[in-house]
C-alpha positions as protocol buffer text, in pm:
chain_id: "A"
residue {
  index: 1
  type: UNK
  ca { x: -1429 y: -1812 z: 6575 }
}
residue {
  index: 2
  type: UNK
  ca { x: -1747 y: -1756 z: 6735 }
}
residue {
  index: 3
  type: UNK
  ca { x: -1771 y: -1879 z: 7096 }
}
residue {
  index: 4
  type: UNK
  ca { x: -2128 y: -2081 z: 7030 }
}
residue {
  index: 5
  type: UNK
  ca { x: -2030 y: -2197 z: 6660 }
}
residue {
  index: 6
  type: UNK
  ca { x: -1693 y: -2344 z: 6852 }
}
residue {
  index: 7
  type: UNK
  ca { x: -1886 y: -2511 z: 7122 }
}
residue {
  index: 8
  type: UNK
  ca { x: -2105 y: -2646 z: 6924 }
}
residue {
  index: 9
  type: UNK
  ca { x: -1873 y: -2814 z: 6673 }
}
residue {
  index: 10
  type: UNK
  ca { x: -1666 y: -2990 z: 6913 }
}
residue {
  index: 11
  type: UNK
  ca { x: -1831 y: -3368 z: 6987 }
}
residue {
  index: 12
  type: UNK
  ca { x: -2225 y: -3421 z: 6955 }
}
residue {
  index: 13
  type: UNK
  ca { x: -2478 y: -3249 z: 7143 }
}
residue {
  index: 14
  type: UNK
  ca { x: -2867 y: -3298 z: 7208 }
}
residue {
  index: 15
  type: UNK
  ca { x: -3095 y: -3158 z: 6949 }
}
residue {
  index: 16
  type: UNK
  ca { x: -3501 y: -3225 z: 6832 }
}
residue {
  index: 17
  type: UNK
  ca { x: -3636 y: -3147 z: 6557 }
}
residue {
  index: 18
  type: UNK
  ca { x: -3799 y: -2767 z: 6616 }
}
residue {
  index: 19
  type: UNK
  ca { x: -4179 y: -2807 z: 6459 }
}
residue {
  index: 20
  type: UNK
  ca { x: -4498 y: -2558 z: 6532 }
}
residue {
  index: 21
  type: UNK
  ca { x: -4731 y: -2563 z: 6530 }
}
residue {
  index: 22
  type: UNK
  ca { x: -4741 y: -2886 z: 6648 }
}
residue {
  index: 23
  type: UNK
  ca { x: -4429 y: -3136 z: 6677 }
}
residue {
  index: 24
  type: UNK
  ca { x: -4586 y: -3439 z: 6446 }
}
residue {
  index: 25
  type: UNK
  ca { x: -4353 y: -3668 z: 6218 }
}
residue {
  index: 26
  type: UNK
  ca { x: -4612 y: -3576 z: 5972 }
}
residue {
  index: 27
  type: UNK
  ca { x: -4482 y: -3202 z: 5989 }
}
residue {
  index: 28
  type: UNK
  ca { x: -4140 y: -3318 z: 6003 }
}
residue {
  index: 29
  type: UNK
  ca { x: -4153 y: -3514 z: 5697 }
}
residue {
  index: 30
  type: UNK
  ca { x: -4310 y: -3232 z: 5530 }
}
residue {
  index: 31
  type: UNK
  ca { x: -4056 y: -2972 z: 5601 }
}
residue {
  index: 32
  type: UNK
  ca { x: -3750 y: -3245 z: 5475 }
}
residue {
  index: 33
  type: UNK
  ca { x: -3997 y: -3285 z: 5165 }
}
residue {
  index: 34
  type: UNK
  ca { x: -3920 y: -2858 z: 5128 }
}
residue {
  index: 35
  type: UNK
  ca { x: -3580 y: -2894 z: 5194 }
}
residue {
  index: 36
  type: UNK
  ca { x: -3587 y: -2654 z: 5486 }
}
residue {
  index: 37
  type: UNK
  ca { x: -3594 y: -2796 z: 5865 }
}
residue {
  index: 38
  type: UNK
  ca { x: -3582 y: -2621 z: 6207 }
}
residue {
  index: 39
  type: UNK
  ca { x: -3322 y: -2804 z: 6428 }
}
residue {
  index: 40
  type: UNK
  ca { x: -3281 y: -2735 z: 6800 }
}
residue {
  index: 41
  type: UNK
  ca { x: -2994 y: -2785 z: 7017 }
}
residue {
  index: 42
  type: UNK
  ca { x: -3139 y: -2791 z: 7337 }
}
residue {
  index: 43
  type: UNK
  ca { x: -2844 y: -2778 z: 7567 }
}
residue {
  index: 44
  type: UNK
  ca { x: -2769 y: -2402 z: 7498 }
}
residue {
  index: 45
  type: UNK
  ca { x: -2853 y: -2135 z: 7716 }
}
residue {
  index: 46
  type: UNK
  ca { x: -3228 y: -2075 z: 7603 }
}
residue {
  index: 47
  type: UNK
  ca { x: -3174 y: -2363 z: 7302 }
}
residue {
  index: 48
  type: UNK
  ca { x: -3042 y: -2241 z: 6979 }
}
residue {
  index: 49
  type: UNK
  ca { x: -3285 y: -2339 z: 6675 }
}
residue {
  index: 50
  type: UNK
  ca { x: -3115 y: -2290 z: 6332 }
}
residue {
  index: 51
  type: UNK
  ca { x: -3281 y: -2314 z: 6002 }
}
residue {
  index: 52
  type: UNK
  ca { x: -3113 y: -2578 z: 5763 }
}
residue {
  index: 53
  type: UNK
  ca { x: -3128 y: -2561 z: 5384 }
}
residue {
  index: 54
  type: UNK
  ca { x: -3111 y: -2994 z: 5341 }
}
residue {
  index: 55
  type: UNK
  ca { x: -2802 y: -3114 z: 5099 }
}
residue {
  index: 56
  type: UNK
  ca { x: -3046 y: -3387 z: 4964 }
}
residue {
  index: 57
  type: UNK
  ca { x: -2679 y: -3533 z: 4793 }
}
residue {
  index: 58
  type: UNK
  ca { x: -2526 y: -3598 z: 5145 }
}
residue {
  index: 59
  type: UNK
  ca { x: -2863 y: -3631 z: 5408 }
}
residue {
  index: 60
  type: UNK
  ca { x: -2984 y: -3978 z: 5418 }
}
residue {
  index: 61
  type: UNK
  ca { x: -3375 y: -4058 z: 5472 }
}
residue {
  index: 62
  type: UNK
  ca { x: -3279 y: -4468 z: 5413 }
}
residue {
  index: 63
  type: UNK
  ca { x: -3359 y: -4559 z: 5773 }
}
residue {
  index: 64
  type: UNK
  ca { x: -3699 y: -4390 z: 5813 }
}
residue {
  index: 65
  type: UNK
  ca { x: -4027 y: -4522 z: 5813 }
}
residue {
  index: 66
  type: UNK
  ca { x: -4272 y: -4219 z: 5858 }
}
residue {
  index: 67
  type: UNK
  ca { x: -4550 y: -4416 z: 5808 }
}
residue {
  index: 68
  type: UNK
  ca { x: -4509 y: -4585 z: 6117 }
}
residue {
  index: 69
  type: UNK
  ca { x: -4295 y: -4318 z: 6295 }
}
residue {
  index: 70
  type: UNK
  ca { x: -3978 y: -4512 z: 6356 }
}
residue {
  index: 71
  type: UNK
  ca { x: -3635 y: -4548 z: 6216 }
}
residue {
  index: 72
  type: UNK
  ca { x: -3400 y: -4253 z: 6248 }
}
residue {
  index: 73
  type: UNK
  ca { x: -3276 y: -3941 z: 5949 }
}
residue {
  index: 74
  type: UNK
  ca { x: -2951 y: -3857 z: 5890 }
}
residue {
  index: 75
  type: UNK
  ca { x: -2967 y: -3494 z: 5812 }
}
residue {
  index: 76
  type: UNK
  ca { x: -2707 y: -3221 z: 5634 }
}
residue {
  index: 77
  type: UNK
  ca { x: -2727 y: -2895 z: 5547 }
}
residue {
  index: 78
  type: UNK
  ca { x: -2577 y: -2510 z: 5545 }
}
residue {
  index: 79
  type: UNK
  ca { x: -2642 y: -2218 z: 5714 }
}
residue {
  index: 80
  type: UNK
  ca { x: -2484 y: -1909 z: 5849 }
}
residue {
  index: 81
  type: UNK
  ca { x: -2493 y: -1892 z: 6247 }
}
residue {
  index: 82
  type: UNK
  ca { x: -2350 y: -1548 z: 6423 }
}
residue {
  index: 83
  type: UNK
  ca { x: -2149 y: -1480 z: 6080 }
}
residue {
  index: 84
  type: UNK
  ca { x: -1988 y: -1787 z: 6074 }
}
residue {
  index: 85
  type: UNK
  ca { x: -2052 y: -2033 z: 5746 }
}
residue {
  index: 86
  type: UNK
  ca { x: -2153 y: -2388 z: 5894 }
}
residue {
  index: 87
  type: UNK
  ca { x: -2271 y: -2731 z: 5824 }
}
residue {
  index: 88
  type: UNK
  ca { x: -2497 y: -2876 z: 6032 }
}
residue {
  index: 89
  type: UNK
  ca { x: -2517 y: -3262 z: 6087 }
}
residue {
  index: 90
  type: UNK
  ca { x: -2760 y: -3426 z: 6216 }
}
residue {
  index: 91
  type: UNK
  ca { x: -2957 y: -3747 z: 6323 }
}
residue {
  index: 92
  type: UNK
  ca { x: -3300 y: -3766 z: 6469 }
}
residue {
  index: 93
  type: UNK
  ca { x: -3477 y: -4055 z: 6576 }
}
residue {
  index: 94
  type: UNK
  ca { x: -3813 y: -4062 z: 6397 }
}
residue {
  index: 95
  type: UNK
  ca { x: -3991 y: -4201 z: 6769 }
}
residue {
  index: 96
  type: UNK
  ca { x: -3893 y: -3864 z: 6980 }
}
residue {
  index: 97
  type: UNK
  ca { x: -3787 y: -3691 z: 6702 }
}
residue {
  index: 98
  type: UNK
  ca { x: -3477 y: -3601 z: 6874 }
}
residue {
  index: 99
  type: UNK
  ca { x: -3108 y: -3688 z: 6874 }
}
residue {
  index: 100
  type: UNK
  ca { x: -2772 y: -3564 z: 6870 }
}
residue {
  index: 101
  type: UNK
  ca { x: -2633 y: -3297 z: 6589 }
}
residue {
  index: 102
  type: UNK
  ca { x: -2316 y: -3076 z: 6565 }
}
residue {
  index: 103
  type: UNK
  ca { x: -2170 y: -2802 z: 6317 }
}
residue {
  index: 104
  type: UNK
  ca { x: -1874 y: -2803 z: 6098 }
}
residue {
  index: 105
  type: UNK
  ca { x: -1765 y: -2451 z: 5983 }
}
residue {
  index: 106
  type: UNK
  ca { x: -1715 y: -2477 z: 5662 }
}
residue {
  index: 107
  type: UNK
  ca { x: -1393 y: -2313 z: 5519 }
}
residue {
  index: 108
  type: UNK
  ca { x: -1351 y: -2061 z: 5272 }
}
residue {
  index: 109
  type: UNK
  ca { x: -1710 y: -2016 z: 5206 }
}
């Protein structure tokens, strides 16, 4: 497996939510409203943002209040990263929009 898909499955690690042109919760709420975010985790060499089709079935918006910018989003999706099929959880506090987030290959996809 992929030394940076491994790494990154194995316990939680920092991430934010990657937003431009400005980082707003507005912006972030819009791009979960398309079903497509830009997640960050920060403590790779450089960061490593990864664009995440949203599995609307299994990410969970309950405890999120974006009108006042608190509360936190639990967030799932798929992706492909260095040839390697993965799922990416995640959960971001609405405040900072950061968190902590990790992958889970997925097998036989």
């Amino acid at each position: 497996m992929n030394e940076l898909v491994q790494r990154l499955s194995q316990g939680d690690h920092p991430v934010e939510a990657s937003l431009k042109p400005e980082k707003t919760v507005a912006a972030f709420k819009e791009s979960i409203d398309r079903g497509y975010v830009h997640i960050k985790f920060t403590n790779t060499q450089g960061g490593t943002e990864l664009g995440v089709r949203l599995d609307q079935q299994t990410s969970n918006l309950n405890e999120a209040d974006f009108e006042h910018q608190v509360g936190k989003v639990h967030l799932v999706g798929n992706l492909t990263l260095n040839y390697v099929k993965v799922r990416c959880i995640a959960d971001i506090n609405l405040e900072t929009l950061e968190g902590k987030g990790h992958l889970e290959p997925v097998e036989g996809a």
